[in-house]
N, C-alpha and C positions, 0 to 999 in steps of 0.2 A: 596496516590496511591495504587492500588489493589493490592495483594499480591498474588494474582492466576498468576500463568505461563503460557504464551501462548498456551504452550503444555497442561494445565490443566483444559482448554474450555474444554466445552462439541461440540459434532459435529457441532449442531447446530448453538453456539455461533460459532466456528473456523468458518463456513460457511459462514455466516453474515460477519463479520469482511472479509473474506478473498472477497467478494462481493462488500466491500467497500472498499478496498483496489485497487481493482481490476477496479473501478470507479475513483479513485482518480488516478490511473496511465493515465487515459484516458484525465483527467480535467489538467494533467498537462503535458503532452504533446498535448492538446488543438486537438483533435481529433473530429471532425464533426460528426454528426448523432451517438455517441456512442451507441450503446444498446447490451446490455448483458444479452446472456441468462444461465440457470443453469441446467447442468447434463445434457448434449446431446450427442447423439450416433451419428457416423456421419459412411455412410458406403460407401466405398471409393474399389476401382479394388484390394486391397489386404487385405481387413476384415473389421471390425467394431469396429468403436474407442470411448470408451466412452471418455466425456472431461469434466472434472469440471467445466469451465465457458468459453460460447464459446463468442465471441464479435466481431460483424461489424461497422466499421467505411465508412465513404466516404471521399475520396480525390483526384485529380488531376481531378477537374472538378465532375462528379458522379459515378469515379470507386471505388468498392464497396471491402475494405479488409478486410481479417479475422484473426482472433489474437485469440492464445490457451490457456488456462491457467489451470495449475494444480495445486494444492492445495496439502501441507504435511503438516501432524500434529508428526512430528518427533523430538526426543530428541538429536539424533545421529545428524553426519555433514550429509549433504546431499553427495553419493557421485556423481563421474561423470557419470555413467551409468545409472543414472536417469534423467540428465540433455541428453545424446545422445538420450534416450527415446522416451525424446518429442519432441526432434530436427526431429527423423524419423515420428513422428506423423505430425509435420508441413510440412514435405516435401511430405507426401502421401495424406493430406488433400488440399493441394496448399493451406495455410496460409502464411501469408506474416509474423507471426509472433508466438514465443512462450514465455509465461513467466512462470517462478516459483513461487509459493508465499509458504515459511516455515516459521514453528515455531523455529527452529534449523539455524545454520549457513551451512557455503558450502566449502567440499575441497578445496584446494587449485586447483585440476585439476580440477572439476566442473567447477569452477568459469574462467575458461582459457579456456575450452571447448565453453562455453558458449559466452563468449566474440568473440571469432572466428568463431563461428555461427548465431549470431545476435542473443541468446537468454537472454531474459532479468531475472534476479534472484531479487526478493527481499526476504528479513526476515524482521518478524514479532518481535518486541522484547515489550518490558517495556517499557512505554513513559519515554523520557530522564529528568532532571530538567529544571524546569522554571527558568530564571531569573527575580529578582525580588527587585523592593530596592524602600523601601517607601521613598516619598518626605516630607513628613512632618505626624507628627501622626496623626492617623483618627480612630472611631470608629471601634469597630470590627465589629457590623452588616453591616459597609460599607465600610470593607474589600475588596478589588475586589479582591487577590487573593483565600480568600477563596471561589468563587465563580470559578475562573478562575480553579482552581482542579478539580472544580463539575461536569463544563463543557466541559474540554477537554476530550476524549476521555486517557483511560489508556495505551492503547498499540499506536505503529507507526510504520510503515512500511517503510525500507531504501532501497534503488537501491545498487546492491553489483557490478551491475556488468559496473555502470557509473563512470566516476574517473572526477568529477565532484565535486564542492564546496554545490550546493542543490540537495541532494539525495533523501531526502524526498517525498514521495507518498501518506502517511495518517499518520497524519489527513491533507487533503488537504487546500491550503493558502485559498481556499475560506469556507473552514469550520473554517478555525482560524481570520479570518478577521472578520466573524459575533461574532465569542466568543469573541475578542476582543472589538470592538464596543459595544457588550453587556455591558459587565464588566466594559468599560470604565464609563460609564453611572452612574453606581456602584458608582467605584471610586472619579468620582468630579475631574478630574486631578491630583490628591494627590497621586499615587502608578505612577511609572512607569516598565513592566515588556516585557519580550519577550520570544519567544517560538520557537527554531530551528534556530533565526536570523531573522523571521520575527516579526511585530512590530505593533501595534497598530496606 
């Protein structure tokens, strides 16, 4: 597993990752026509709001909604005046939605703000361990977990603000389902392992 911090991307990397993140929230709340755009100025009867990732979806037939999303690359909690923030961006923009995506976790008011505004929080952390338990010995070059490390993605992205059993966002079940299928391949059925409770 990487040894670099979330917080110790460069912008670039944080960017990427927070783009995927921000797709894999869409994939798994199963969101129609998702497309997301990046760094848009949006100018609304009381200013001009830049927005890290702005994204339209369709639902209830072809009405057309919009979801905000800012991006922090912070070491510190996040506090709650950053989450009222984007709450007042969402309400000036008519968004039907705001999320946060951090490298850092969230006050405890943040995260309660939040929940009573309908804005959704995730952080960015260190991918968590694999489980993993060989069924029988097998060569190392056809190791599937050494394979399975390669290919997972190092960091994961958790909902803070769902009280919910699958909080997960990224890497999304349908990015882990082809890693797994790969690897299985690998394996020969001889490893059995899983990754957040989903499963091969």
């Amino acid at each position: 597993m990487t040894t670099i911090k979330p917080y110790d991307l460069s912008p670039t990397e944080f960017e990427e990752y927070c783009e995927n993140i921000f797709k894999g929230y869409g994939e798994k709340d199963h969101l129609r026509n998702f497309e997301i755009k990046h760094d848009v100025e949006i100018t609304t009867h009381d200013g001009i709001y830049q927005i890290d990732l702005y994204a339209v979806y369709t639902a209830l037939g072809e009405t057309e909604f919009k979801i905000l999303c800012e991006c922090k690359k912070y070491k510190s909690k996040i506090k709650r005046d950053v989450v009222v923030a984007l709450h007042g961006k969402v309400q000036s923009i008519g968004a039907q939605k705001g999320i946060l995506i951090s490298t850092s976790a969230f006050q405890k008011g943040a995260v309660q703000y939040a929940k009573e505004h309908g804005i959704e929080l995730i952080q960015m952390t260190e991918r968590g361990p694999v489980t993993y338990a060989r069924l029988s010995p097998i060569p190392k070059e056809k190791d599937p977990y050494l394979y399975l490390e390669k290919l997972l993605p190092p960091y994961e992205a958790i909902l803070v603000t769902r009280d919910t059993a699958d909080t997960v966002v990224y890497p999304t079940k349908s990015m882990t389902d082809k890693i797994f299928a790969a690897v299985k391949k690998v394996g020969e059925e001889s490893t059995s392992f899983s990754f957040q409770g989903w499963k091969p």
